[in-house]
C-alpha positions in Angstrom: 21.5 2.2 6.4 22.1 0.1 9.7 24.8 -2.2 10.6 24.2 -5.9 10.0 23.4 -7.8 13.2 25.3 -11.1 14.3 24.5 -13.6 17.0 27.2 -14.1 20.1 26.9 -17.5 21.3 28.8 -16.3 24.0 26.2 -13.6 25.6 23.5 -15.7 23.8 22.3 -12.5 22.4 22.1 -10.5 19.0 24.5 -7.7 18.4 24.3 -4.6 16.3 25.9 -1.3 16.5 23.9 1.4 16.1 24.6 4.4 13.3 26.9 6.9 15.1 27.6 4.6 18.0 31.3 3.4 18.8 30.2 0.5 20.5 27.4 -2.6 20.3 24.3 -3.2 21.5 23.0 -6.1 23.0 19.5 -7.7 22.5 19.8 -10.9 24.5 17.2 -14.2 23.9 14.5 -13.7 26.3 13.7 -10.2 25.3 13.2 -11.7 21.8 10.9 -14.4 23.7 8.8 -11.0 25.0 9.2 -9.4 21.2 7.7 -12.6 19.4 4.9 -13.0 21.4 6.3 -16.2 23.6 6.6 -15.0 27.1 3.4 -17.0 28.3 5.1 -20.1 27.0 8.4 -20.0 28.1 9.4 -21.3 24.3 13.2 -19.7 23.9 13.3 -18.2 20.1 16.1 -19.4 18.0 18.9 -17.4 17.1 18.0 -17.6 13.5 14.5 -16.4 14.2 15.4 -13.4 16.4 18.0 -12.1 13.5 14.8 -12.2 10.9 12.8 -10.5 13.8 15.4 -7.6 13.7 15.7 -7.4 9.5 12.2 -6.6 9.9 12.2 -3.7 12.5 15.7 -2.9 12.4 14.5 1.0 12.4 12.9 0.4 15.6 16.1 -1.2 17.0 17.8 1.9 15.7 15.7 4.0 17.3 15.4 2.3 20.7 19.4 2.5 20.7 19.3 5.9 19.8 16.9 6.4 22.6 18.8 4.9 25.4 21.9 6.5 24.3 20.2 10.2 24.7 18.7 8.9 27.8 21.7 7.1 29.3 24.1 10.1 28.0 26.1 7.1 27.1 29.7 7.6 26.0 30.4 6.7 22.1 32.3 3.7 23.6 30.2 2.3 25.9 28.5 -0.9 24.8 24.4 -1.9 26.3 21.9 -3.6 26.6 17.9 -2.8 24.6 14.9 -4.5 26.5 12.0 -5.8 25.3 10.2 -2.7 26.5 13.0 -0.7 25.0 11.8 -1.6 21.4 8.5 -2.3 22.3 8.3 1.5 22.8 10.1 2.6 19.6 7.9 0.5 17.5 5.1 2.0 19.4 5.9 5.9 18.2 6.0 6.4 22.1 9.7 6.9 21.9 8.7 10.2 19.6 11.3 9.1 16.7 8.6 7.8 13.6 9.9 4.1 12.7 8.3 1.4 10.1 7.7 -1.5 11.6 6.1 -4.9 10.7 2.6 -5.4 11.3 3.2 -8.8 12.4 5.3 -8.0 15.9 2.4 -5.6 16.7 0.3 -8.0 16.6 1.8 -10.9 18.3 2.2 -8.1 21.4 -1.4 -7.5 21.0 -2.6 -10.7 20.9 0.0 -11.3 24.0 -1.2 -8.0 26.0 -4.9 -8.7 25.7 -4.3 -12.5 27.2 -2.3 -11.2 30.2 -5.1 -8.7 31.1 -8.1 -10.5 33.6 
């Protein structure tokens, strides 16, 4: 079971602390603006909607935290930061760890990717 997430006002960004971690992690704003599909526009998700965005892939966030942390060798204290790409990966399967994910996200970044291409 993971941790409930909050919002800081102060590092405008969603905390959560990942299972087996001392420490938060960060997922600021504009990598939720990248996550939902709104980097073309520039449109700045609200807090509410990025907290809904992670109750919906909150195994992916896991896992992108868990990743980093491997990678990183960061110490059980140490708080950090995911990106965008972070979690994009993890609910990708590309980080090798199998997550559920919701099929909406996937799409938005779809949709997103195939606009960005010429």
């Amino acid at each position: 079971m993971t941790a409930a997430a909050a919002w800081g006002q102060a590092a405008d960004a969603l905390e959560f602390q990942p299972a087996g971690h001392g420490a938060g992690c960060l997922v600021h704003r504009r990598a939720f603006r990248v996550l939902l599909g709104r980097a073309s526009t520039g449109e700045e998700p609200q807090a509410a909607e990025c907290l809904a965005f992670y109750d919906r892939n909150a195994a992916a966030f896991e896992a992108a935290a868990a990743d980093k942390i491997a990678r990183r060798g960061l110490a059980p204290a140490a708080r950090f930061h995911l990106t965008s790409r972070d979690v994009r990966r993890a609910m990708s399967g590309a980080s090798g760890r199998q997550v559920a994910v919701s099929a909406e996200p996937l799409q938005e970044m779809a949709g997103q990717h195939a606009q960005q291409r010429p």
